[in-house]
N, C-alpha and C positions, 0 to 999 in steps of 0.2 A: 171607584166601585160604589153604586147604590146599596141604600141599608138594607134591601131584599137581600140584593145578592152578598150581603156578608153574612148575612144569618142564613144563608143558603149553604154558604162556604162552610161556614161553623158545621152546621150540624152535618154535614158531608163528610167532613175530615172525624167528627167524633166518633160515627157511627161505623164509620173504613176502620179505626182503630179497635173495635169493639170485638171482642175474642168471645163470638157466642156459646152459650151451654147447648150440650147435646140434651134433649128430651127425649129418650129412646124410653119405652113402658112395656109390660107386657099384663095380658089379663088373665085373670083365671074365675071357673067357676065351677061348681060341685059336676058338673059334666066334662072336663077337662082331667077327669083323673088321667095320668102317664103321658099328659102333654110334658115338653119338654124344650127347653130355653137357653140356646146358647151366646152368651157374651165375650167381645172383644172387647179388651183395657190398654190401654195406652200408659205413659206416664209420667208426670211434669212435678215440680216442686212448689209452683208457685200458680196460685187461680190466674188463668186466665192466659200462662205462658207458654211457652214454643213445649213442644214436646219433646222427652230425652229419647236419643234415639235408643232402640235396642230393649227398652224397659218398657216391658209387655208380659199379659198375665191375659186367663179364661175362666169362664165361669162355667157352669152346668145346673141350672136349676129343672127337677122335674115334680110335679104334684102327683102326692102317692096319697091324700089322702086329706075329705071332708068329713067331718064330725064336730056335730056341735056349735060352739065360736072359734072352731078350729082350724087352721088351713096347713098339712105337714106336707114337706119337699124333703126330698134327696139333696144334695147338692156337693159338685166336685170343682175343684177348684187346680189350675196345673201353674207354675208359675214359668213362661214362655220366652224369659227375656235374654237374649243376646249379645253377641259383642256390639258396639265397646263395652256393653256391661260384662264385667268377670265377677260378681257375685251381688245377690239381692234375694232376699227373703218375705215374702209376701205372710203378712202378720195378720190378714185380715180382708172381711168383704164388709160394704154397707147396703143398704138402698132405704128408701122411703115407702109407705105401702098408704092405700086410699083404700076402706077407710083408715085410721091411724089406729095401730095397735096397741093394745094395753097389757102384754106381757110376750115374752117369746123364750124359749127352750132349744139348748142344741147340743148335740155328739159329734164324737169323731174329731176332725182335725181343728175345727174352730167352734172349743166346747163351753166357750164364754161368750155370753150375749152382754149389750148396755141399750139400754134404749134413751133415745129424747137425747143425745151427745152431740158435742160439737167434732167434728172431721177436718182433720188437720189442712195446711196448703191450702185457707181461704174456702174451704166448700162450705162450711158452716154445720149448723144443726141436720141431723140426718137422724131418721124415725128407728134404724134400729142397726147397730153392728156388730158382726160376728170375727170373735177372738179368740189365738189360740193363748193368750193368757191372764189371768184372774183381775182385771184393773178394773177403773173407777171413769173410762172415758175411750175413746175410740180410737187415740192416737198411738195405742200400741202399748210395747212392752216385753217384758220376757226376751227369750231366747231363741224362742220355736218359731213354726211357720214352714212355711215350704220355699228350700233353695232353688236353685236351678235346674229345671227339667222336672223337678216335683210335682209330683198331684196327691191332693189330698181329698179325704171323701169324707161323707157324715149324712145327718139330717139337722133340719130345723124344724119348730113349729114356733106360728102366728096367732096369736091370742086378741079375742076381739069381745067387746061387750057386749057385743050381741051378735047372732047367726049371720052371716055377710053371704048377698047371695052371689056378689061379684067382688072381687079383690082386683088391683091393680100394686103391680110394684116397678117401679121407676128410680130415674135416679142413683144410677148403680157406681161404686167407688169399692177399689181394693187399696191396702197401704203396703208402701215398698218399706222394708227399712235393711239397715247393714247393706248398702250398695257402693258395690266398688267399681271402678274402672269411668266412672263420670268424677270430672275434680270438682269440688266443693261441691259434692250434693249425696247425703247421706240419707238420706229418708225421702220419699214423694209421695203422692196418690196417684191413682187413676181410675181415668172415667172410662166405663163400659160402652159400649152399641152394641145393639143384638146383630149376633150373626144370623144364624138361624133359629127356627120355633119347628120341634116336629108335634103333630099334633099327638091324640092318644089312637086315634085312627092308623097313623104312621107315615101320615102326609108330612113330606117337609118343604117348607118355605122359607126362601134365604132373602130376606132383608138387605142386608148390608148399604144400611142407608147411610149411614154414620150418626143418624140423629135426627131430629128437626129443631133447626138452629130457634134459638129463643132467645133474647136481646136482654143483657145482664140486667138487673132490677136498676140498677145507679144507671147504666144507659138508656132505659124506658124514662129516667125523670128528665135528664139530661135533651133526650126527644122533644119532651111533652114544654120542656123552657122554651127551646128553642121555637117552636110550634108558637106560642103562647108571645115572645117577644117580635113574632114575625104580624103577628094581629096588631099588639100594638101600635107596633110603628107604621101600618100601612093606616092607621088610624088616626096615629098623628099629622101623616103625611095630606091622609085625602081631608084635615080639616084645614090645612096653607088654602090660604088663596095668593094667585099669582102677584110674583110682586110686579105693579108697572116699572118700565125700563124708560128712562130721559135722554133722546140723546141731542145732546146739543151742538147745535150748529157752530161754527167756527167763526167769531168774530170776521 
């Protein structure tokens, strides 16, 4: 095998291996009052692995209200998840918001916010997560949460430096924890995709794309090597000059 086709091969087999993130977003703006946003979760214990079956959760975000640097939502949350799973309590919702918010406020079932936290199972930093109990980070806590068949309801508000005439929030994650009937696996996350968006009109549109795949940041560099080693060598290669070949006669 030529050195093309091994760096061909490399970067074939990395990129097959690569468990992309979903980018699912939704937008809103001070004309958007009673638009309304719904998400499916899935959910895994480890970035980037197979999914548990049966450990599933929904979201409900709707805009009830612009004022100021202010962006306030409804938001109901049910936790969906099934056999094998016999018990899980969903502790919590996150997401990221554009521009990035500088305070946020919430009631009802998830009355504790953290912003700027790291989210547990490899997702990382995430702009802002909602808890139903008093902690210092977004991996959970306490006792509460919504069990099996549960929904729980409240508001949030989004705090911003200044008047924002378009918000974007993306990025969406709920945390499982106390889950029974999976063996070794007591706490997970999960990642959202919008199901449906109904507007404030009362139009609705059902999505259910699953995401748009985006290539993990460590396999964008891992590309970019590959990419970069396949220049070189064809630059090595186009500066060989042939070698002459002798073939000698046989006494």
């Amino acid at each position: 095998m030529n050195t093309y086709a091994k760096f061909a091969v490399a970067i074939a087999a990395s990129l097959s291996m690569a468990s992309p993130a979903l980018a699912d977003s939704m937008l809103f703006n001070s004309s958007d009052i009673g638009k309304t946003v719904t998400l499916d979760y899935n959910g895994y214990s480890s970035n980037g692995g197979a999914s548990i079956t049966g450990l599933t959760g929904s979201t409900t975000f709707t805009l009830t209200g612009v004022s100021g640097n202010d962006y306030t939502f409804d938001y109901s949350v049910t936790n969906t998840s099934s056999a094998p799973v016999t018990d899980s309590r969903i502790s919590g919702f996150a997401f990221n918001t554009d521009p990035t918010i500088t305070g946020a406020a919430s009631t009802g079932a998830y009355g504790f916010t953290t912003l700027n936290s790291n989210y547990p199972n490899g997702i990382g930093t995430v702009d802002v997560c909602f808890k139903d109990a008093n902690t210092n980070s977004c991996a959970g806590g306490g006792s509460g949460g919504l069990t099996l068949g549960q929904t729980g309801t409240g508001s949030f508000t989004l705090s911003f430096a200044s008047p924002v005439s378009a918000l974007t929030l993306s990025d969406f994650y709920v945390r499982y924890q106390s889950i029974t009937g999976v063996p070794g696996v007591s706490s997970a996350t999960g990642a959202g995709t919008i199901n449906t968006s109904t507007t404030s009109g009362g139009s609705t549109t059902s999505t259910s794309t699953g995401g748009t795949p985006v290539p993990e940041p460590g396999m964008l560099g891992l590309f970019g090597a590959g990419i970069v080693g396949l220049a070189l060598a064809r630059r090595r290669n186009s500066g060989r000059r042939p070698v002459a070949r002798l073939t000698l006669a046989a006494a």
